[in-house]
TORTOR-633011 format. One record per atom (N, C-alpha, C, O, CB): x, y, z; residue in three letters. Coordinates in steps of 0.001 Angstrom, whole numbers, plus 500000, padded with zeros to 6 digits. Glycine has a CB too. Example, Ala and Ser with C-alpha at 12.3 -4.5 7.8 and 13.67 -1.06 7.14 Angstrom:
2
513190494310507800ALA
512300495500507800ALA
513200496700507800ALA
514236496681508465ALA
511308495527509046ALA
512850497750507080SER
513670498940507140SER
512900500030507870SER
513409501138508039SER
514084499402505725SER
END
This chain:
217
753501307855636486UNK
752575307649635355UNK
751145307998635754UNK
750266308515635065UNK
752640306185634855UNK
751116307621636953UNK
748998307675637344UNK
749384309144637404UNK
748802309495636378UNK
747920306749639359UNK
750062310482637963UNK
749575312142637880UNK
749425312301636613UNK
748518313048636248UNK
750598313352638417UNK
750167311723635735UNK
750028312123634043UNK
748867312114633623UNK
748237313018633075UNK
750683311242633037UNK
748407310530634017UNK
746939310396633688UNK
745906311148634297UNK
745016311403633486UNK
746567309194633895UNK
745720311556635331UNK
745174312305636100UNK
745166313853635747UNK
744352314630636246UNK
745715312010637216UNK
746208314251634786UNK
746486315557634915UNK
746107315661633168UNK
746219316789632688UNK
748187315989635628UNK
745683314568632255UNK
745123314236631138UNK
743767314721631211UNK
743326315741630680UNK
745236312879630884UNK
742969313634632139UNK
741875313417632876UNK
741344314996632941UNK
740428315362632205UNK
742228312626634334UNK
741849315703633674UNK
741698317047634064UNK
741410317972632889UNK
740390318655632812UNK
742899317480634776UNK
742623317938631755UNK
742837318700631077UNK
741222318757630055UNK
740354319619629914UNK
744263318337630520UNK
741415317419629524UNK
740142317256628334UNK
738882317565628627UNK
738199317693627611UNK
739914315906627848UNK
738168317775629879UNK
737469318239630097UNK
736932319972630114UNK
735992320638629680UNK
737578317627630773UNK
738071320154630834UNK
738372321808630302UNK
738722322333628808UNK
738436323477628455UNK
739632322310631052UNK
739230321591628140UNK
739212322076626741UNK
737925322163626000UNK
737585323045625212UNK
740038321264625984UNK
737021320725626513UNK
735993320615625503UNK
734933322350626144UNK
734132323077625556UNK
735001318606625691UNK
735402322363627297UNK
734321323662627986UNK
734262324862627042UNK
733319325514626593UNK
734935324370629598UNK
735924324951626854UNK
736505326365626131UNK
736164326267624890UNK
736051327307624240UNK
738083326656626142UNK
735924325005624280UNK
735824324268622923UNK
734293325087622946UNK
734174326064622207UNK
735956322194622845UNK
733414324765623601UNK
732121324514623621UNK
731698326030623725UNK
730791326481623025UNK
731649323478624781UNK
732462326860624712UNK
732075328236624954UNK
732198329557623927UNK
731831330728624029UNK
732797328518626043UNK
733150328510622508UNK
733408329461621602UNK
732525329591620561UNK
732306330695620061UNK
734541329307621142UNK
731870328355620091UNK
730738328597619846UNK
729418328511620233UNK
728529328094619491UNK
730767328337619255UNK
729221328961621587UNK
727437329220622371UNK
727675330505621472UNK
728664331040620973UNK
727018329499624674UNK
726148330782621499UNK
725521332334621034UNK
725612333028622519UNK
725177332433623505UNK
723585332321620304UNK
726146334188622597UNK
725930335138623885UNK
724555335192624497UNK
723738334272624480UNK
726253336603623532UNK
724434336116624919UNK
722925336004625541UNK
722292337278624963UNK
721139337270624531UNK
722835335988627369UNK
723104338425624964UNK
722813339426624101UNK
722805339292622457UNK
722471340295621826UNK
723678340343624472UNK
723140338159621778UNK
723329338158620154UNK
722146338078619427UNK
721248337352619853UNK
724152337000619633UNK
722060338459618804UNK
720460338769618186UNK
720734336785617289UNK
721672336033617025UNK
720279340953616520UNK
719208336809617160UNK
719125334832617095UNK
719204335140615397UNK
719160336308615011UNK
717067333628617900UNK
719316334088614491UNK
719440333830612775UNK
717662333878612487UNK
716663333592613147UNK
720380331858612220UNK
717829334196611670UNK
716333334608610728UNK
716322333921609435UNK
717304333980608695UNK
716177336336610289UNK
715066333150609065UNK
715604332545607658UNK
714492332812607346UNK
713466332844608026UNK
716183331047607335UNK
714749333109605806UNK
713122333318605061UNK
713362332483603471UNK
714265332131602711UNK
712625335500604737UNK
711992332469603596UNK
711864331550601918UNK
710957332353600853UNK
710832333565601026UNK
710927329787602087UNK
710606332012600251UNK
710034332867598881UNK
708857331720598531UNK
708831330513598770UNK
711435333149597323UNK
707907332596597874UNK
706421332251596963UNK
705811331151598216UNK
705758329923598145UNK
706743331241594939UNK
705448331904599182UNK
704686331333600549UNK
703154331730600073UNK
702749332888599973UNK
705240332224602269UNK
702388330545599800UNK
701161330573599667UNK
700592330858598500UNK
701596331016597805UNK
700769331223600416UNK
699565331057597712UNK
699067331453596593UNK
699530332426595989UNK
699876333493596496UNK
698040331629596674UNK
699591331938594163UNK
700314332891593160UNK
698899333937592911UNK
697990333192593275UNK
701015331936591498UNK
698565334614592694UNK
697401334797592432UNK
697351335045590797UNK
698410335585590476UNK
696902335869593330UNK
696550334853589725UNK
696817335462588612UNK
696668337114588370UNK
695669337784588633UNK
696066334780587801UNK
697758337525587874UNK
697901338723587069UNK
696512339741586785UNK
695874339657585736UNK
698454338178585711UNK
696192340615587784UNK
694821341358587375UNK
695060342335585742UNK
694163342597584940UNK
694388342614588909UNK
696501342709585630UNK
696247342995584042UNK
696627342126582853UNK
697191342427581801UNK
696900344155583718UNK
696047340672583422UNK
696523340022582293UNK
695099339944581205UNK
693974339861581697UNK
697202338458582801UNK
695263339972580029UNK
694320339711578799UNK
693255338951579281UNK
692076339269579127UNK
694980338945577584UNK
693593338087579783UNK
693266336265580296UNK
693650335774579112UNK
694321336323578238UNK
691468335605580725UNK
692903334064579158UNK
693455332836579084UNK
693709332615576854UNK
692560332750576432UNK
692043331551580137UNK
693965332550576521UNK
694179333002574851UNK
693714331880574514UNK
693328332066573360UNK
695733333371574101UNK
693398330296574929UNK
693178329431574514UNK
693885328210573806UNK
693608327016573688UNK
692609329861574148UNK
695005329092573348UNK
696158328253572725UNK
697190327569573766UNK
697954326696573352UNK
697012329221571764UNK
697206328027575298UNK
698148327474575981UNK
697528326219577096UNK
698145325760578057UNK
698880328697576655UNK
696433325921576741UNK
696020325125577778UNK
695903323753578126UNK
695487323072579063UNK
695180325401577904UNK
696673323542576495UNK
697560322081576188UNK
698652322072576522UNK
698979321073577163UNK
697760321624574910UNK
699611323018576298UNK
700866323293576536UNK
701544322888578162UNK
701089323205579260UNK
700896324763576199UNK
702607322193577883UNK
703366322258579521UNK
704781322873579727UNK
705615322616578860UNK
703611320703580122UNK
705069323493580558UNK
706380324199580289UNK
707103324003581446UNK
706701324161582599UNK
706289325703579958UNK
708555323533580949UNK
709502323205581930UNK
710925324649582611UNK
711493325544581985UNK
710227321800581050UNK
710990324347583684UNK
712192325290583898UNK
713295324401584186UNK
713154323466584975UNK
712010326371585094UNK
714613324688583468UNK
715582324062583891UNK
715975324708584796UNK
715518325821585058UNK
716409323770583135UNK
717313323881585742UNK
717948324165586606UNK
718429325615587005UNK
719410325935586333UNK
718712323446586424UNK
718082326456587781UNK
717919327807587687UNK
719975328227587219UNK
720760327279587187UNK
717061328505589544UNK
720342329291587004UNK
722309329732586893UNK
721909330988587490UNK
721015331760587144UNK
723408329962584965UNK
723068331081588838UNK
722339331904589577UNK
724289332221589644UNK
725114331464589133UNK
720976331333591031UNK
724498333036590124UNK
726150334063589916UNK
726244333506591190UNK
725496333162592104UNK
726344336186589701UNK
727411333542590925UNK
728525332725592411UNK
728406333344593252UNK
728261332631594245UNK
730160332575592456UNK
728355334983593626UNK
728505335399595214UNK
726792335063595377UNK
726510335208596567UNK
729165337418595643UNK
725854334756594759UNK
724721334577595402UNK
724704333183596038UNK
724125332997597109UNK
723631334816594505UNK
725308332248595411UNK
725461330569596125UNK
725860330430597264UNK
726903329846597560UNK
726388329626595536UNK
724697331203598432UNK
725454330897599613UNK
723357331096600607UNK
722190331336600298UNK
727331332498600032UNK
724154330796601733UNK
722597331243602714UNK
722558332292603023UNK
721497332549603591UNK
722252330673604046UNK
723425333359602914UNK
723293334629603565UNK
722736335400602514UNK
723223335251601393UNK
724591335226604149UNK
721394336545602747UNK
721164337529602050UNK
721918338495602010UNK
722599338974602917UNK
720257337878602237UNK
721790338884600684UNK
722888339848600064UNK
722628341238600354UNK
721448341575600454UNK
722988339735598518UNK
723578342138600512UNK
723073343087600271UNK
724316344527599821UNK
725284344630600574UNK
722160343154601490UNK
724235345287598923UNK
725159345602598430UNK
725024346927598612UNK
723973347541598432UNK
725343345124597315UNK
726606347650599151UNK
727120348561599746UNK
727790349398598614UNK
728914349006598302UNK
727942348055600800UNK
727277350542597905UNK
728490351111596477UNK
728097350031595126UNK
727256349196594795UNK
730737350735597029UNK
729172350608594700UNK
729163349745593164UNK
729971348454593511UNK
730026347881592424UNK
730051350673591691UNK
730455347883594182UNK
731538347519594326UNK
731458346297595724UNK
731168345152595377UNK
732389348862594440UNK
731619346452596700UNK
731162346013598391UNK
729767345030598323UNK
728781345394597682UNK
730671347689599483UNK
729801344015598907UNK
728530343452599584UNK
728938342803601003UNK
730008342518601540UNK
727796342271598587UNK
727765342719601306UNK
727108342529602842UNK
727126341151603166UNK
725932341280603435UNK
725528343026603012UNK
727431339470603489UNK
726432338905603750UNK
725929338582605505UNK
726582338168606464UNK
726665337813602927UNK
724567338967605369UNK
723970339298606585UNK
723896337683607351UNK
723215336763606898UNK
722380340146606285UNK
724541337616608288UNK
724773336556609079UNK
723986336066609937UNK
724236334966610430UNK
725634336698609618UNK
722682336905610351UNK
721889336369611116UNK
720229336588610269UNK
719088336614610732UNK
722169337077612627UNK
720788336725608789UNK
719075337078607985UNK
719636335768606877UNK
720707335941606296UNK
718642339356606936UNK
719076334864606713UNK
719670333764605800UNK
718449333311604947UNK
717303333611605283UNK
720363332440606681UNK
718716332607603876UNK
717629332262603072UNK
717533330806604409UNK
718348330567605300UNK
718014331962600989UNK
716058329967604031UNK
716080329202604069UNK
715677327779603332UNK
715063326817603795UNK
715950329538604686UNK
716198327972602120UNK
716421326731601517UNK
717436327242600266UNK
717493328470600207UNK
714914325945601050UNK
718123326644599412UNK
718806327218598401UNK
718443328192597034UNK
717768327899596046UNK
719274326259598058UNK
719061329290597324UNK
718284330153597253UNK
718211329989595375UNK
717428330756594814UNK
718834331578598117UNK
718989329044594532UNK
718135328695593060UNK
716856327959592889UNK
715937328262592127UNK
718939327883592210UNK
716936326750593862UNK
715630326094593832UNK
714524326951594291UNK
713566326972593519UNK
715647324889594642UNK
714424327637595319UNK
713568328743595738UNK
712910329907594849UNK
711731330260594860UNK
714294329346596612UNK
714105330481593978UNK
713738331684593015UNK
713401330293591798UNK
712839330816590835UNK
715346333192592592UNK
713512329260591638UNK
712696328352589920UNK
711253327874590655UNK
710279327835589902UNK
713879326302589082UNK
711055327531591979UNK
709732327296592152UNK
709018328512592516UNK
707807328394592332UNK
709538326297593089UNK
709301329394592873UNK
707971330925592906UNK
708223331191591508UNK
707129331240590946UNK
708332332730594113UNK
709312331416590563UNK
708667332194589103UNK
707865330909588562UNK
706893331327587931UNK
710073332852587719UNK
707909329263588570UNK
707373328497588279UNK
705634329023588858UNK
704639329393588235UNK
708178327301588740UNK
705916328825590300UNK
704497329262590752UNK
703386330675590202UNK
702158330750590168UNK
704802329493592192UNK
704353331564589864UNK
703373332856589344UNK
703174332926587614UNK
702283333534587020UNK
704206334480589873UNK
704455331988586919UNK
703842331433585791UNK
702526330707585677UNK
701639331112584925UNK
704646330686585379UNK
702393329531586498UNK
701249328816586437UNK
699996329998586918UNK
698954329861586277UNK
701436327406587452UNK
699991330769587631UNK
698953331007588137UNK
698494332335586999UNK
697389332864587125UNK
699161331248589778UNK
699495332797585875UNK
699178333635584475UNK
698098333218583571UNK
697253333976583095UNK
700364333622583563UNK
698214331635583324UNK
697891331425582245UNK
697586329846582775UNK
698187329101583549UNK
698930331868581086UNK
696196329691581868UNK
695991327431582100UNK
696795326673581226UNK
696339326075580251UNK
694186326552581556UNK
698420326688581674UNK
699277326005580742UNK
698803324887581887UNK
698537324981583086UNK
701082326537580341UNK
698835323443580637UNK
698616321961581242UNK
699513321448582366UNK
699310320483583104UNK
698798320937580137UNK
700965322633582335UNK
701299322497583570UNK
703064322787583610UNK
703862322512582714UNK
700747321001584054UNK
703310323332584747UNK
704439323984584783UNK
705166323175585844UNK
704425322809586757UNK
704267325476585039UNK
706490322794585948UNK
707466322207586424UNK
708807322797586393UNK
709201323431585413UNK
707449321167585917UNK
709477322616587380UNK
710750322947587508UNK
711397321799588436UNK
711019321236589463UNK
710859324396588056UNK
712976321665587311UNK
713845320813587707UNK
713736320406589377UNK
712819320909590027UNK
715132321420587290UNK
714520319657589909UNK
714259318045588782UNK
712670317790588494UNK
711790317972589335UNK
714867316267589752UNK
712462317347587180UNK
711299317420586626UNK
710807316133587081UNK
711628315277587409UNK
711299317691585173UNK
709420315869587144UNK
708310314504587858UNK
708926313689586702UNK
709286314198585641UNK
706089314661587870UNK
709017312367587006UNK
709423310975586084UNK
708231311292584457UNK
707066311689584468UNK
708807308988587332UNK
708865311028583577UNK
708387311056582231UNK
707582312430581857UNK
706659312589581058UNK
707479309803582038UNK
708118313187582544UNK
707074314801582109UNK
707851315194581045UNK
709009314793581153UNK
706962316349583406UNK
707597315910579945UNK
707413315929578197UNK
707180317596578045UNK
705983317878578097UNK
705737314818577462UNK
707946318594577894UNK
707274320062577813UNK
707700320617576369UNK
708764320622575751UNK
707870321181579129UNK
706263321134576072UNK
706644321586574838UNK
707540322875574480UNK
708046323124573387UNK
705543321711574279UNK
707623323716575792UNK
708416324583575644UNK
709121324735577595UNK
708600324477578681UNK
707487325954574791UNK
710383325230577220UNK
711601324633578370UNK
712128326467578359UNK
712463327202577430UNK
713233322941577545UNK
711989326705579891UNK
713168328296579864UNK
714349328040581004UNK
714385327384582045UNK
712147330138580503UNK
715234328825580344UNK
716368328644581280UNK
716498330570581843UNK
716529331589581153UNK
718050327802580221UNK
716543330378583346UNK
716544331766584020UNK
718524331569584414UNK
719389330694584405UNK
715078331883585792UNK
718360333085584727UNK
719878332993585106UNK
719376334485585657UNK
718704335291585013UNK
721371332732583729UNK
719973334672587272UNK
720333335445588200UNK
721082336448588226UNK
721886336212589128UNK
720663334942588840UNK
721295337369587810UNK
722627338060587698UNK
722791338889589234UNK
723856338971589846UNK
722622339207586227UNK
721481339471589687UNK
721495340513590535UNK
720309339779591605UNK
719365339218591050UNK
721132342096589724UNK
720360339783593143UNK
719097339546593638UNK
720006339831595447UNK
720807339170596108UNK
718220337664593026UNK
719400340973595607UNK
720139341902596762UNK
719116343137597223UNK
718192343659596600UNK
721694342649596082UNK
719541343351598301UNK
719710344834598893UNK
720493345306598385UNK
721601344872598073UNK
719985345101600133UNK
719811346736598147UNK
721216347707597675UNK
720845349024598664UNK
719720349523598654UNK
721293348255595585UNK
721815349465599423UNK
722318350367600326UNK
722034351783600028UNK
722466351699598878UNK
723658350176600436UNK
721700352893600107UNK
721632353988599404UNK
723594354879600038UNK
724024354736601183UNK
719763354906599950UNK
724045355357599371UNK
725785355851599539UNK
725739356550600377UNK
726884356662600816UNK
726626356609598459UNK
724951357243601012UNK
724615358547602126UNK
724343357829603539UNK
723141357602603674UNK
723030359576601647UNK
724851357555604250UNK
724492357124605363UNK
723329357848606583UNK
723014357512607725UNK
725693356986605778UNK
722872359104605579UNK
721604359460606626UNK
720906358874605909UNK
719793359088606388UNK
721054360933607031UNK
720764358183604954UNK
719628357851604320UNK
719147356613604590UNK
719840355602604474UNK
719753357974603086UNK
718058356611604929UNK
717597354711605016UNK
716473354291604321UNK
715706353372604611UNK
717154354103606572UNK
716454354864603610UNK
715999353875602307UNK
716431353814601210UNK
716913354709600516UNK
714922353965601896UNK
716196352174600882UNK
717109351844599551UNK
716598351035598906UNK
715491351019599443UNK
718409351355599674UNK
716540350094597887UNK
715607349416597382UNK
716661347892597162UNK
717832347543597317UNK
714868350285595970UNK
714922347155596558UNK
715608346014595951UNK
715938345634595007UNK
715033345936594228UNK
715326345310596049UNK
717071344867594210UNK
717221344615593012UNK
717158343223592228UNK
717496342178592784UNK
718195345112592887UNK
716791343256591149UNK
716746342029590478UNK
716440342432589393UNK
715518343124588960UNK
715953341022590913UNK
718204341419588524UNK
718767341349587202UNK
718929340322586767UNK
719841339616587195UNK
719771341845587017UNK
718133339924585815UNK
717510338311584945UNK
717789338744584085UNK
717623339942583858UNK
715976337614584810UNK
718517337620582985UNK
718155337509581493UNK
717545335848581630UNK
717763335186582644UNK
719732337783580259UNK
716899335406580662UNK
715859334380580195UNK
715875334015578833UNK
715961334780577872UNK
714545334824580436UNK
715758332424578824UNK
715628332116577303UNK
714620331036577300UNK
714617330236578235UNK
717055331631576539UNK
713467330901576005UNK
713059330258575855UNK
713099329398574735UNK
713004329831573586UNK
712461330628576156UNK
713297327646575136UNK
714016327213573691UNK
712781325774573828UNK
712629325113574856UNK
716338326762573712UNK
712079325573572618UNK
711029324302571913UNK
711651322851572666UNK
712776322400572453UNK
711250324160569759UNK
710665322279573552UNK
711101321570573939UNK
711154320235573022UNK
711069319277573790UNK
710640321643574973UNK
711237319889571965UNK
711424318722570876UNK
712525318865570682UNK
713345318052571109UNK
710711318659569599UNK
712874319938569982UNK
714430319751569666UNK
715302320432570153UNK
716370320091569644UNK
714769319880568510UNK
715495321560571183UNK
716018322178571624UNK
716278323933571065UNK
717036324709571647UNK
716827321343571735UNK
715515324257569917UNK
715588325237569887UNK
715136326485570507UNK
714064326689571076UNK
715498325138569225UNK
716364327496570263UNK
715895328925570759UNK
715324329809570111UNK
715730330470569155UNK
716732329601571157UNK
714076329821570807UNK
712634330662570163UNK
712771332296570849UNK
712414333138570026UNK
710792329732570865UNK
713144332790571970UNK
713302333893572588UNK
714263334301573677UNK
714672333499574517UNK
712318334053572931UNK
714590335490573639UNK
715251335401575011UNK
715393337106575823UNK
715472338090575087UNK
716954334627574687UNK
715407337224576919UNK
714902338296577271UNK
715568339183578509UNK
716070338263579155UNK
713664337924577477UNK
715760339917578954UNK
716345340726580689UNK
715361341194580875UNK
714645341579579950UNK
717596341990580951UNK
715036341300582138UNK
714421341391583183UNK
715206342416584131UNK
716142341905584747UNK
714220340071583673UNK
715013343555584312UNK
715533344404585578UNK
714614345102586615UNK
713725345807586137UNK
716328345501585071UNK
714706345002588071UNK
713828345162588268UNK
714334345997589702UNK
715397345601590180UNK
713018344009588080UNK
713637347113590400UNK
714182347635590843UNK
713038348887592316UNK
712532349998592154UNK
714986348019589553UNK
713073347878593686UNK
711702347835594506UNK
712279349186595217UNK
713355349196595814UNK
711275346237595652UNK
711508350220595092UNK
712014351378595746UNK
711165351453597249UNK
710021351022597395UNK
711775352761594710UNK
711987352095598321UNK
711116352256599442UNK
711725351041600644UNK
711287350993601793UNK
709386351996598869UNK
712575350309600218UNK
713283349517601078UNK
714010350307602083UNK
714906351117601843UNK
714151348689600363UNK
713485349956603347UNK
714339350198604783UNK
714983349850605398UNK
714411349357606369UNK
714098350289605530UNK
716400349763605470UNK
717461349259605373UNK
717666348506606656UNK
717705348925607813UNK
718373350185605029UNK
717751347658606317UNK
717535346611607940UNK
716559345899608254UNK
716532345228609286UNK
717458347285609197UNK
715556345956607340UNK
714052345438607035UNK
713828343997606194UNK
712935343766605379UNK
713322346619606121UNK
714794343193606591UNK
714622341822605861UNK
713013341151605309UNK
712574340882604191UNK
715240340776606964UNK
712656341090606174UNK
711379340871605814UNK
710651341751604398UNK
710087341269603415UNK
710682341173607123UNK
710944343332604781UNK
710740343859603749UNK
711100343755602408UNK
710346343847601440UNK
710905344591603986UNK
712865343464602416UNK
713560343335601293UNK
713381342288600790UNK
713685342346599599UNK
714699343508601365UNK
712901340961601204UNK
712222339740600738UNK
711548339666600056UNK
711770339024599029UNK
711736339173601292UNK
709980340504600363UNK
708716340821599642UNK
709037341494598202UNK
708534341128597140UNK
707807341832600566UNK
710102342697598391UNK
710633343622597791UNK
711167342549596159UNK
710823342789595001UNK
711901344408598952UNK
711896341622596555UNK
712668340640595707UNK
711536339684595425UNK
711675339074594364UNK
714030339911596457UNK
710587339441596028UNK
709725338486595366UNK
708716339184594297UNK
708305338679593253UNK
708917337714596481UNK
708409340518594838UNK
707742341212593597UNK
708418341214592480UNK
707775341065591441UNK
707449342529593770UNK
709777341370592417UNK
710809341405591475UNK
710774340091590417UNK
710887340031589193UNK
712156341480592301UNK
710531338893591632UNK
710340337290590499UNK
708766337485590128UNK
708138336433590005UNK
710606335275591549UNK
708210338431589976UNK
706446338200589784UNK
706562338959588164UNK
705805338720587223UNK
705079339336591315UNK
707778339965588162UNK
707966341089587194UNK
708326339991585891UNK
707941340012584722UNK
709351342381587705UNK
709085339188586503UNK
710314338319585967UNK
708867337268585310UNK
708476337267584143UNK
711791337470587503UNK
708432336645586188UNK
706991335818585347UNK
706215336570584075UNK
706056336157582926UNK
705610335630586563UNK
705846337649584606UNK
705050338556583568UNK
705267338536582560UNK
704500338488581599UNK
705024339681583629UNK
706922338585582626UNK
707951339066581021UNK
707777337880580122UNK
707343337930578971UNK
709990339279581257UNK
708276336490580959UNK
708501335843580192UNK
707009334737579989UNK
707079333794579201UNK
709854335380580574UNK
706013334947580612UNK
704751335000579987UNK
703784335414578663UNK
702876334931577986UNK
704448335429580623UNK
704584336612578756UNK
704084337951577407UNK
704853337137576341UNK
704471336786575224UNK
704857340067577580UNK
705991336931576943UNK
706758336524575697UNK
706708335246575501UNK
707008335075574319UNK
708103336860575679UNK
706453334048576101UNK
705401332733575799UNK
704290332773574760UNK
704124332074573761UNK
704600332404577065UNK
703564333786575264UNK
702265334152574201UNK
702520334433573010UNK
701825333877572159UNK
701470335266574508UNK
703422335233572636UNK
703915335379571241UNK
704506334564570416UNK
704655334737569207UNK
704609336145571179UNK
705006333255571344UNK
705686331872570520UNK
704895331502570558UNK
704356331528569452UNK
706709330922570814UNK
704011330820571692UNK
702802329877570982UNK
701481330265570035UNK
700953329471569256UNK
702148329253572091UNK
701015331761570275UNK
700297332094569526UNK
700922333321568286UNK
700796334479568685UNK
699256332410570405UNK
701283333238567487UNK
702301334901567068UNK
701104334822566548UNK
700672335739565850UNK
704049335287565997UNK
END
């Protein structure tokens, strides 16, 4: 009975090694990269009208962003053909990447126009908006160019948007958004980031313009 134990003794130690050695990072593996979106000041819109006067009572809510299932993950996307995607295993968002894309278009909304104030889900205790949009994600990737001498490719981003009266729930507008960052270098995360955040700035603009026309027609 005591070699059994002894030869137990022995064993579990060596497993946890092999256990342990399968997932270390090599020494050669390139390390994980995480990036986040709307880092630092929105700035306002240099071709915007300015401020119309009618919105500076107004507060506007974003609900919970609907973002397409292969995007619900940490890995940035990036898409190979019509068909194929990528997810890049060592370039990752870092935080979820719906809450991330509702607080930067939240952030470059506010910084359009002096609405009394812009929020996105979960909303501050007792906040009241007179007008509420719901975004939905369709597209938000690298896209690959089909030629493999080629290395550049751009970024994409495909929104539709609705805006519905926050009293009773009606739908006052609703809108797509496509947007499409040429000059992306394929392997350039950092780049393709910027690339996709210009894309949520396009995405503010739209549904700004089209704010202005409900509250003021």
């Amino acid at each position: 009975m005591q070699p059994m134990r002894n030869a137990i003794r022995l064993i579990v130690p060596l497993t946890l090694v092999a256990v342990a050695g399968c997932f270390g990072l090599g020494r050669g593996e390139a390390p994980q990269r995480h990036y986040v979106l709307g880092v630092g000041p929105h700035p306002e819109n240099p071709t915007s009208a300015g401020p119309t006067g009618e919105v500076s009572g107004v507060a506007i809510g974003l609900r919970p962003l609907r973002l397409a299932e292969y995007l619900k993950t940490p890995f940035i996307v990036v898409r190979q053909g019509p068909h194929q995607i990528e997810f890049s295993e060592f370039n990752r968002w870092g935080e979820t990447l719906d809450q991330g894309i509702n607080r930067t278009v939240a952030g470059y909304i506010a910084g359009r126009e002096p609405f009394r104030s812009v929020d996105f889900a979960p909303y501050p205790p007792r906040a009241k908006h007179e007008y509420v949009i719901q975004l939905q994600i369709l597209r938000f990737e690298g896209l690959e160019p089909d030629e493999t001498a080629i290395t550049k490719g751009e970024a994409l981003l495909l929104a539709t948007w609705e805006i519905f009266r926050g009293e009773d729930g009606a739908m006052l507008a609703r809108g797509t958004t496509e947007y499409h960052g040429k000059g992306w270098t394929v392997g350039d995360y950092d780049g393709l980031v910027s690339l996709l955040e210009t894309g949520l700035s396009e995405l503010a603009d739209d549904v700004v313009a089209r704010l202005e026309s409900v509250i003021a027609p």
